[in-house]
Short mmCIF file of the C-alpha atoms (twelve columns), coordinates in Angstrom:
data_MODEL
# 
_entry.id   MODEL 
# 
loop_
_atom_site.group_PDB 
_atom_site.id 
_atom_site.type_symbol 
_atom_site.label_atom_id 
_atom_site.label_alt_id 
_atom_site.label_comp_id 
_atom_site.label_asym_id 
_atom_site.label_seq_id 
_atom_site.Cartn_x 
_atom_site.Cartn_y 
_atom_site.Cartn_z 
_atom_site.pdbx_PDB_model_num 
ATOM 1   C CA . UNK A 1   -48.395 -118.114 66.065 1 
ATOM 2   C CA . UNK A 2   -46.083 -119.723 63.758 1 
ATOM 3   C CA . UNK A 3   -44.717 -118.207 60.826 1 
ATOM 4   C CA . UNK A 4   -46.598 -119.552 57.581 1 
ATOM 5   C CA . UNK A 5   -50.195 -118.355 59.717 1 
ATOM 6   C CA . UNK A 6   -48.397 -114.867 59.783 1 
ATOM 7   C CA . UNK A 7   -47.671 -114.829 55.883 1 
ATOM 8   C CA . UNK A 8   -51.666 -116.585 55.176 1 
ATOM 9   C CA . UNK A 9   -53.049 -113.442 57.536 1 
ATOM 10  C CA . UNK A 10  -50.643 -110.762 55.347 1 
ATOM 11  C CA . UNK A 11  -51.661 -112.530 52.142 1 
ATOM 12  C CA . UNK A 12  -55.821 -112.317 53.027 1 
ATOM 13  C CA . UNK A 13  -54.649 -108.423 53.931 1 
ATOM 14  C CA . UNK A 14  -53.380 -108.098 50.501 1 
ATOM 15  C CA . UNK A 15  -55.552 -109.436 48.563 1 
ATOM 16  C CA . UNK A 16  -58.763 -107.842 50.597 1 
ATOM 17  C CA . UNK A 17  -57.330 -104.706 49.534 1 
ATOM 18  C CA . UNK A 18  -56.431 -105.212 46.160 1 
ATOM 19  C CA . UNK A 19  -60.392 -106.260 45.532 1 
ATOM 20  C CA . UNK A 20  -61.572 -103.368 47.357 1 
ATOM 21  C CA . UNK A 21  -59.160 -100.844 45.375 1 
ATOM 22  C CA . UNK A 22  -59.943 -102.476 42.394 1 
ATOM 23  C CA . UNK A 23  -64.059 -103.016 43.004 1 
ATOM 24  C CA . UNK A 24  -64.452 -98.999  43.796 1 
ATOM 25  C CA . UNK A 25  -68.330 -99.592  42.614 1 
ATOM 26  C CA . UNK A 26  -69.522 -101.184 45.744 1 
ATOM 27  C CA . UNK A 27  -68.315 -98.582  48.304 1 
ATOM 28  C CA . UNK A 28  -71.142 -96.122  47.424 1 
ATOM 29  C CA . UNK A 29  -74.480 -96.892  48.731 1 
ATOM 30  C CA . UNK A 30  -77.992 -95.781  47.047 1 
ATOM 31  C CA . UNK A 31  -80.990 -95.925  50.302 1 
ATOM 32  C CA . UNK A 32  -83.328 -96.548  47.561 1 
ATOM 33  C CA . UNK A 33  -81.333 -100.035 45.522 1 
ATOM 34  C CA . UNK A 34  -79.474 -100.886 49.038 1 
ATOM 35  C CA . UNK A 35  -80.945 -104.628 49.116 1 
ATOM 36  C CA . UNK A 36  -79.876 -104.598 45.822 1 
ATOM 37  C CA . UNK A 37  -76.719 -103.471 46.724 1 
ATOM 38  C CA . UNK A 38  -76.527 -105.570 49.636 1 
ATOM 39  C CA . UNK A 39  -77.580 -108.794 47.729 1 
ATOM 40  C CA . UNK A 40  -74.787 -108.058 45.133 1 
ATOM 41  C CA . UNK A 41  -71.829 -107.054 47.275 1 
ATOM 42  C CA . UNK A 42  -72.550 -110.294 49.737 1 
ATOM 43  C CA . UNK A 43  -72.428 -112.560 46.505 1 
ATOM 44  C CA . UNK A 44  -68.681 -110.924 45.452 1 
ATOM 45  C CA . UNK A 45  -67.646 -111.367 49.040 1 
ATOM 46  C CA . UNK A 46  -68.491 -114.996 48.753 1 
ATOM 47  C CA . UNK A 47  -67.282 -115.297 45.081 1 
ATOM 48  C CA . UNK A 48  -63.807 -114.208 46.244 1 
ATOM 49  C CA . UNK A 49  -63.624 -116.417 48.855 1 
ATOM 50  C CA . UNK A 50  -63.622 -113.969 51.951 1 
ATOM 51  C CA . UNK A 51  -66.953 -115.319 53.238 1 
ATOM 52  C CA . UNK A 52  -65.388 -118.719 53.691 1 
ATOM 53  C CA . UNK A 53  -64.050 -117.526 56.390 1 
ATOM 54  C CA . UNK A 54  -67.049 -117.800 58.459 1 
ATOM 55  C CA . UNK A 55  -67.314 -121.469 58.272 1 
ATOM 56  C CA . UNK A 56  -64.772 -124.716 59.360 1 
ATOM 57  C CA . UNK A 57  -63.133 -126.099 55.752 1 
ATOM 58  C CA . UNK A 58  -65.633 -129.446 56.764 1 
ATOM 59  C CA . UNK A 59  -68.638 -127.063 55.650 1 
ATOM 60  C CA . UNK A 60  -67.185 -125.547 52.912 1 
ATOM 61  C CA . UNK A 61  -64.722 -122.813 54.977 1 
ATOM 62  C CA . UNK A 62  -61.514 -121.869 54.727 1 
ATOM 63  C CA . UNK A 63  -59.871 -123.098 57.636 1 
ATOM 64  C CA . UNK A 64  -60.286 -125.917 59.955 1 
ATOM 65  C CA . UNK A 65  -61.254 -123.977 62.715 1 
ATOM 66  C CA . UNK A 66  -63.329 -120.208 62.619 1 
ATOM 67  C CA . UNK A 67  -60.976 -117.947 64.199 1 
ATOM 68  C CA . UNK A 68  -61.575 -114.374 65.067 1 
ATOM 69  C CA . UNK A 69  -58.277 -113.290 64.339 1 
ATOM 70  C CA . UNK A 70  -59.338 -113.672 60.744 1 
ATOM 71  C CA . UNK A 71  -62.579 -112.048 60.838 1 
ATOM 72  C CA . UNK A 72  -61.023 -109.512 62.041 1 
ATOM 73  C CA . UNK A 73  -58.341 -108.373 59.417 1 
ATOM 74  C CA . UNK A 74  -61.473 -108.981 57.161 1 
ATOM 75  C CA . UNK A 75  -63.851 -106.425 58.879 1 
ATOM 76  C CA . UNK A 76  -61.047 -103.816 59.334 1 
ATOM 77  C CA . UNK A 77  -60.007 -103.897 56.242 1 
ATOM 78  C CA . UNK A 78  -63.846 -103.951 54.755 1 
ATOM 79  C CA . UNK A 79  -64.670 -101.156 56.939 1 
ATOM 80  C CA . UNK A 80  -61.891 -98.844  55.535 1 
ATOM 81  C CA . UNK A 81  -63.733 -99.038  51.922 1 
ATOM 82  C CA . UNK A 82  -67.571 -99.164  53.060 1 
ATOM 83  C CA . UNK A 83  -69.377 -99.846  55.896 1 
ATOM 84  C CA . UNK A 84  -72.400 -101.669 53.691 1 
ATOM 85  C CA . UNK A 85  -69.434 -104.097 52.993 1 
ATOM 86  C CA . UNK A 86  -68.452 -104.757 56.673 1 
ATOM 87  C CA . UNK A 87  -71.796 -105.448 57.796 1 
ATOM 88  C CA . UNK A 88  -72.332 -107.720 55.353 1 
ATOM 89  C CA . UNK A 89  -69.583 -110.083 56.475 1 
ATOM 90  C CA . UNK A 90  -70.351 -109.499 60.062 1 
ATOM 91  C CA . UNK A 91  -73.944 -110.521 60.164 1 
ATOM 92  C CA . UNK A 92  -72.750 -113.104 57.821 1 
ATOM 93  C CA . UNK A 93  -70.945 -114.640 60.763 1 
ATOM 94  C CA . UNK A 94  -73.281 -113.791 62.734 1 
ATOM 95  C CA . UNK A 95  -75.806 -116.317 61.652 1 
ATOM 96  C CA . UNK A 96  -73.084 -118.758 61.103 1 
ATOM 97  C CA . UNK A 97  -71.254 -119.357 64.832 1 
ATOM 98  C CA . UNK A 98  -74.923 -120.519 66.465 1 
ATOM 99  C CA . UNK A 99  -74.664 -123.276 63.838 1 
ATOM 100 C CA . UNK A 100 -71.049 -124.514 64.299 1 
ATOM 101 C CA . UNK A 101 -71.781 -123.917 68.088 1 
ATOM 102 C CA . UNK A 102 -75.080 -125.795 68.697 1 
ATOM 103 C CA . UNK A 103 -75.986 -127.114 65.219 1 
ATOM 104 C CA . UNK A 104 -76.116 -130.908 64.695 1 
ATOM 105 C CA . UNK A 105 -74.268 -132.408 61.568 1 
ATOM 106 C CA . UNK A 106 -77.340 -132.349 59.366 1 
ATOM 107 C CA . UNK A 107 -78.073 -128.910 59.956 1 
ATOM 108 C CA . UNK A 108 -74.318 -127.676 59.288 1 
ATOM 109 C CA . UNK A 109 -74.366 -129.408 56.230 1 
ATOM 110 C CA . UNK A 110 -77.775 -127.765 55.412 1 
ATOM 111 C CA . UNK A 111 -76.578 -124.464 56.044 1 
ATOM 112 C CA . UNK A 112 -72.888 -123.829 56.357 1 
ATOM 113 C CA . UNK A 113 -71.836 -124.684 52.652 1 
ATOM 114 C CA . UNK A 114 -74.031 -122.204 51.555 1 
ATOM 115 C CA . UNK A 115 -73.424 -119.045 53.724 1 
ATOM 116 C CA . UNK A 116 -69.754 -119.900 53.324 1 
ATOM 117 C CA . UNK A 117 -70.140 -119.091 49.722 1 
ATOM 118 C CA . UNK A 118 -72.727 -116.033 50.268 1 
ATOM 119 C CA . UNK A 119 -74.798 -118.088 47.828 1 
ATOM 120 C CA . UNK A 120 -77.671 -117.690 50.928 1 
ATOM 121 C CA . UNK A 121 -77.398 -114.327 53.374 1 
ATOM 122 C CA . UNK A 122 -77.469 -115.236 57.027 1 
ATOM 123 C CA . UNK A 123 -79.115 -113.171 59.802 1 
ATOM 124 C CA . UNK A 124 -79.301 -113.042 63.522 1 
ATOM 125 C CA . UNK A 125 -82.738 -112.183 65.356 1 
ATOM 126 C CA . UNK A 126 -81.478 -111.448 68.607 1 
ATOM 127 C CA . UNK A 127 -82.998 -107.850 69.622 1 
ATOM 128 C CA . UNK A 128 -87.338 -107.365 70.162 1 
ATOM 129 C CA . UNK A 129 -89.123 -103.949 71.050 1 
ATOM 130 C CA . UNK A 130 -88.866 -104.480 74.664 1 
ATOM 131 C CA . UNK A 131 -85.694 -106.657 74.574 1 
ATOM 132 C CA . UNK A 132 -82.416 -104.986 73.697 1 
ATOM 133 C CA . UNK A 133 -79.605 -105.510 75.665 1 
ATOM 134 C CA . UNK A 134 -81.123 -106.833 78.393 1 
ATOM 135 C CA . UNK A 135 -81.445 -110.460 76.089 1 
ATOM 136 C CA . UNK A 136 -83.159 -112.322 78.591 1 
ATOM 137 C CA . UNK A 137 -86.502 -110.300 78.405 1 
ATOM 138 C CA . UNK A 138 -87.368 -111.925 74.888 1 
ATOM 139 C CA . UNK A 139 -90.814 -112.306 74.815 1 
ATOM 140 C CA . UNK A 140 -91.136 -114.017 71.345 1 
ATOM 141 C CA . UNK A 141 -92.548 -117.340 71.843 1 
ATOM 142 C CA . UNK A 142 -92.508 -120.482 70.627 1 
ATOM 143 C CA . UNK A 143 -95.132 -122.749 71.865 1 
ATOM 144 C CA . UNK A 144 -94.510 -126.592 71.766 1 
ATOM 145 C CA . UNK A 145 -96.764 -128.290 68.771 1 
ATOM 146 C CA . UNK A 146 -97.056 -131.702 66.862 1 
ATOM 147 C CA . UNK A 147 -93.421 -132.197 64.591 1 
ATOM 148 C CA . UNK A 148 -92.060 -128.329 66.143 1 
ATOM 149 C CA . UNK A 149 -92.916 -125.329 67.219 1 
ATOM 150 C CA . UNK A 150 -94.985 -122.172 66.651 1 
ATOM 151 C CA . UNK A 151 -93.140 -119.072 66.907 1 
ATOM 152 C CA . UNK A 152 -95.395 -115.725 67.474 1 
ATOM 153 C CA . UNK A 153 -94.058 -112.052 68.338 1 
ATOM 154 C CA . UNK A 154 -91.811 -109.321 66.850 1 
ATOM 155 C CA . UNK A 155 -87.529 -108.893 66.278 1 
ATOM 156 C CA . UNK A 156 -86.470 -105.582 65.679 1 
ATOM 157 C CA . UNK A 157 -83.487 -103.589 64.573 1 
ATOM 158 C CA . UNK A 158 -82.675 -107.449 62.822 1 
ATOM 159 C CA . UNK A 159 -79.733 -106.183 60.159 1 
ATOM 160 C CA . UNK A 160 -80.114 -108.584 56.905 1 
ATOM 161 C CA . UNK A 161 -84.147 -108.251 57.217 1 
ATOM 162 C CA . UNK A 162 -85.298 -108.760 53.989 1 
ATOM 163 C CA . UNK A 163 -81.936 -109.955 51.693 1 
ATOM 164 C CA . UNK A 164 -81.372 -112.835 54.604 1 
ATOM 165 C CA . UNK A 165 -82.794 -116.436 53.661 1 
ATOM 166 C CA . UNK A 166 -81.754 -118.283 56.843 1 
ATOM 167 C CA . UNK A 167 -82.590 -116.747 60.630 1 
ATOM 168 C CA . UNK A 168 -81.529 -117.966 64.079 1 
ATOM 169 C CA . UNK A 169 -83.719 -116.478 65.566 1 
ATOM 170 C CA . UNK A 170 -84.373 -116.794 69.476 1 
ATOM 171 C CA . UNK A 171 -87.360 -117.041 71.054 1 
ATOM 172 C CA . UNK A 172 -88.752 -118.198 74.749 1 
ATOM 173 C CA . UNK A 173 -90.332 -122.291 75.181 1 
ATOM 174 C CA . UNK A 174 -90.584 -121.470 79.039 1 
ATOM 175 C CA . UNK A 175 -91.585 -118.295 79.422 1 
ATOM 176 C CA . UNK A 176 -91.546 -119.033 83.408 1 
ATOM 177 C CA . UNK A 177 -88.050 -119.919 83.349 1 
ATOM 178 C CA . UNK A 178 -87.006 -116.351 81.826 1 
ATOM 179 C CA . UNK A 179 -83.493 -116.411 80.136 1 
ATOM 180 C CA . UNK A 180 -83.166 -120.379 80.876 1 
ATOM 181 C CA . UNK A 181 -86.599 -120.822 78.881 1 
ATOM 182 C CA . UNK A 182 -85.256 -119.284 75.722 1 
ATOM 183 C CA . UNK A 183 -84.094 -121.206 72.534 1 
ATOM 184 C CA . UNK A 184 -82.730 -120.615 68.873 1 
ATOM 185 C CA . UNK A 185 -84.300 -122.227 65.662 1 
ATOM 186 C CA . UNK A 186 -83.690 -121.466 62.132 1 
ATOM 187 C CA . UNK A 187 -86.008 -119.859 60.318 1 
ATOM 188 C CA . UNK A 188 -86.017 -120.090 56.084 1 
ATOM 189 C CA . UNK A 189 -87.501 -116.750 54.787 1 
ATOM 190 C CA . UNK A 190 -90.439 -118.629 52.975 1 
ATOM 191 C CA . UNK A 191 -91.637 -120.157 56.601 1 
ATOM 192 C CA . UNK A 192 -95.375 -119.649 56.685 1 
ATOM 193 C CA . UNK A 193 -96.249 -116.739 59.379 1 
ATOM 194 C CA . UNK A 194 -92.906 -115.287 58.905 1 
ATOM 195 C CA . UNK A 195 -92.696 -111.794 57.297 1 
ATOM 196 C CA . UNK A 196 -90.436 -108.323 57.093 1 
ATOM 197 C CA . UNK A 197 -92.841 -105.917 58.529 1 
ATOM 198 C CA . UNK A 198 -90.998 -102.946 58.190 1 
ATOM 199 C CA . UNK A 199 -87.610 -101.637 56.560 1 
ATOM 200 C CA . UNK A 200 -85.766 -98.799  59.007 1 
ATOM 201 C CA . UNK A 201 -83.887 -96.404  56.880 1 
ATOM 202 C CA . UNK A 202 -80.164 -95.456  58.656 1 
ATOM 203 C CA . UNK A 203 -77.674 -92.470  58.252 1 
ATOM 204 C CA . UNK A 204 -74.787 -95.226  57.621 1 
ATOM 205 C CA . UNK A 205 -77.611 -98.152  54.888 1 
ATOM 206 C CA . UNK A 206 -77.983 -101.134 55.253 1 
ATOM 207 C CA . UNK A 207 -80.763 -103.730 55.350 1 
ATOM 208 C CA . UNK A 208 -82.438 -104.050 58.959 1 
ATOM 209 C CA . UNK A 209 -85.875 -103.780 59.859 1 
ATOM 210 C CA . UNK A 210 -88.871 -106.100 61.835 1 
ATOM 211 C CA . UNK A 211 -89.070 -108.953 61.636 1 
ATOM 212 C CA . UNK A 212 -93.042 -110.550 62.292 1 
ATOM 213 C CA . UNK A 213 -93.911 -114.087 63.677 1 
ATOM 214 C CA . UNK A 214 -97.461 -115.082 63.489 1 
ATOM 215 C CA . UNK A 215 -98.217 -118.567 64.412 1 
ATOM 216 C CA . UNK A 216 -94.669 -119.255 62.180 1 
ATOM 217 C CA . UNK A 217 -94.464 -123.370 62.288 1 
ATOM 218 C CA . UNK A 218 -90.713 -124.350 62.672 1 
ATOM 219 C CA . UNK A 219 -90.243 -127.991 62.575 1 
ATOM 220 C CA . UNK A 220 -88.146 -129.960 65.480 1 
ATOM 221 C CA . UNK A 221 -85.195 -129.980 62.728 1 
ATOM 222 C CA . UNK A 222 -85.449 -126.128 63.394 1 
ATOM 223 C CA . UNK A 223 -84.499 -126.393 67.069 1 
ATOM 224 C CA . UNK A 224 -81.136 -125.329 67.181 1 
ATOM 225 C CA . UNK A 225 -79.525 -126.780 70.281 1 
ATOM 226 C CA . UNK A 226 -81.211 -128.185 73.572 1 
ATOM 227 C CA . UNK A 227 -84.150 -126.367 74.235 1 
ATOM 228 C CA . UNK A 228 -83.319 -123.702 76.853 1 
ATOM 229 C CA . UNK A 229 -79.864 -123.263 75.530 1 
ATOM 230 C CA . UNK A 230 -80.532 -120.345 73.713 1 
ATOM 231 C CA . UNK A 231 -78.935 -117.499 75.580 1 
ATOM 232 C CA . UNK A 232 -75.839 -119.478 76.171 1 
ATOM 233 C CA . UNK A 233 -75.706 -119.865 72.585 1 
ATOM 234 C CA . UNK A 234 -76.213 -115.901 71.895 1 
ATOM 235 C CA . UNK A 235 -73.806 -115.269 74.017 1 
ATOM 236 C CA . UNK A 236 -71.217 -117.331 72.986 1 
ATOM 237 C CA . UNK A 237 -71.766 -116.095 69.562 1 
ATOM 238 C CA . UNK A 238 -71.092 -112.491 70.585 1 
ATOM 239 C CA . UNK A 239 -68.658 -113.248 72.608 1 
ATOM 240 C CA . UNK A 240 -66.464 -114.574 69.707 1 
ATOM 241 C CA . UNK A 241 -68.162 -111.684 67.218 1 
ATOM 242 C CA . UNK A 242 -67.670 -108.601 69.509 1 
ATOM 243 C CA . UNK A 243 -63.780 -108.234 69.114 1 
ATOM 244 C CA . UNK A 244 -64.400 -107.916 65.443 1 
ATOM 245 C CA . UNK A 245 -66.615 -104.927 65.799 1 
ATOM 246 C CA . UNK A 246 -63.216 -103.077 67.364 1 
ATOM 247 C CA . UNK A 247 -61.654 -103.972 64.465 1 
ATOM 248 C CA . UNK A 248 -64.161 -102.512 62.431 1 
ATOM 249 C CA . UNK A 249 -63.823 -99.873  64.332 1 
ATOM 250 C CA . UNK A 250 -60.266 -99.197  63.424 1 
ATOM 251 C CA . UNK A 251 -61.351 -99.877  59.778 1 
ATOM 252 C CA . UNK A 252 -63.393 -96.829  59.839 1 
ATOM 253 C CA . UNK A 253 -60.596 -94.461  62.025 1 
ATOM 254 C CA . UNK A 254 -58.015 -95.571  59.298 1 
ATOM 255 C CA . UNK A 255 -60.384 -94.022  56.686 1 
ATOM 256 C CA . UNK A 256 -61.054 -90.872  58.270 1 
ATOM 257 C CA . UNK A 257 -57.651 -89.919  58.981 1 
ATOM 258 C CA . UNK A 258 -56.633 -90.664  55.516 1 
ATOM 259 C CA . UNK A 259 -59.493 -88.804  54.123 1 
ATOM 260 C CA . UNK A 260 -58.718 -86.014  57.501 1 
ATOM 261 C CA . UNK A 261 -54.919 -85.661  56.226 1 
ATOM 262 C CA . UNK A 262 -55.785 -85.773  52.060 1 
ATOM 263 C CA . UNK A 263 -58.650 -82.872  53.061 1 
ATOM 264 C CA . UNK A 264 -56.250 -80.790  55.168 1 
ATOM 265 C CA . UNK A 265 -53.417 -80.804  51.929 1 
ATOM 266 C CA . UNK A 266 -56.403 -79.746  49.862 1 
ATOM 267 C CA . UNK A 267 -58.524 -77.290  51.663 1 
ATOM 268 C CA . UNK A 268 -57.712 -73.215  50.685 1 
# 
């Protein structure tokens, strides 16, 4: 790592936690405006240019490359503020990497520009009733039709469900062929047959619920990747996404020791 990447990293540090110290409104979270909430605090994160992050500068980003390293000093330092905030950069990424991964030039123009700036709220459909972390037991289906594909089935514990406009979601073409029959598409939130079936409240809020596909048409332009190459894709996105949840992590340890050692001056 060369020097001037070492100032850029201590610079995004900076001025991460200036915003949050200076933005105190957002770090308090109300179960019963949260999309609100949600919806708002995504659009500032894109406004001030932290969402960028999740995209290459070619698609609107702020480097050439996505690299975790950034994402993060991001999260960890989102995390020590609020942990609505954090999520909503996460998931934001989330939906992202299966696009620079797998997506063809037409649908990363389509897409990236706009989740780079949080103008549109990304969401990953990964998880299903019966399908958890065991991935490869998805039982969603899409069923080959004239110009795309019909998805049918259920995602649940999807965080973004509701305040997301673009899905990857994943879903099984080969049923037979188990985890090598399964594929990502994008879904818009206005599909026809696509709906948010149920909001699941959480000790720590944010959006997430169930997601419901019935007979949901997704054109061929929706197929992200080669058909079958969904798990790899999943994968690879959490692969690259996972060391950013143990920064998050230490986000939310930094907090509680400083609000630990300011309780323990305080206490009588």
């Amino acid at each position: 790592m060369n020097l001037p990447e070492l100032d850029q990293i201590d610079e995004l540090r900076a001025h991460l936690r200036s915003w949050s110290e200076r933005n105190p409104r957002f770090w308090q979270t109300d179960q019963e405006n949260l999309e609100d909430q949600a919806t708002s605090l995504a659009h500032q994160l894109g406004q001030e240019g932290f969402m960028a992050y999740v995209a290459p500068r070619s698609y609107g980003g702020a480097r050439d490359t996505v690299q975790a390293r950034d994402l993060c000093v991001i999260r960890e330092e989102l995390a020590q503020f609020g942990a609505l905030a954090d999520v909503m950069f996460g998931v934001q990424a989330l939906a992202t990497q299966p696009i620079i991964l797998a997506g063809t030039e037409e649908q990363k123009a389509k897409y990236l520009p706009s989740l780079a700036r949080a103008e549109n709220i990304g969401a990953f459909a990964l998880t299903e009733p019966d399908a958890g972390s065991d991935a490869g037991a998805i039982s969603l289906r899409a069923n080959k039709v004239r110009g795309g594909y019909r998805l049918t089935g259920t995602k649940k514990l999807i965080s973004n469900a509701g305040v997301a406009q673009v899905y990857v979601v994943f879903a099984s073409t080969d049923f037979s062929a188990k985890a090598k029959g399964i594929s990502a598409f994008i879904v818009e939130t206005d599909s026809a047959g696509f709906s948010v079936r149920e909001k699941t409240r959480l000790l720590s809020p944010h959006p997430i619920g169930v997601l419901q596909f019935e007979d949901c048409f997704v054109s061929q332009d929706g197929l992200l990747g080669a058909e079958g190459n969904g798990l790899k894709i999943a994968l690879q996105t959490l692969d690259i996404l996972r060391c950013t949840v143990g920064a998050s992590a230490v986000g939310f340890a930094r907090r509680a020791l400083a609000e630990a050692i300011a309780y323990s001056r305080n206490r009588q």
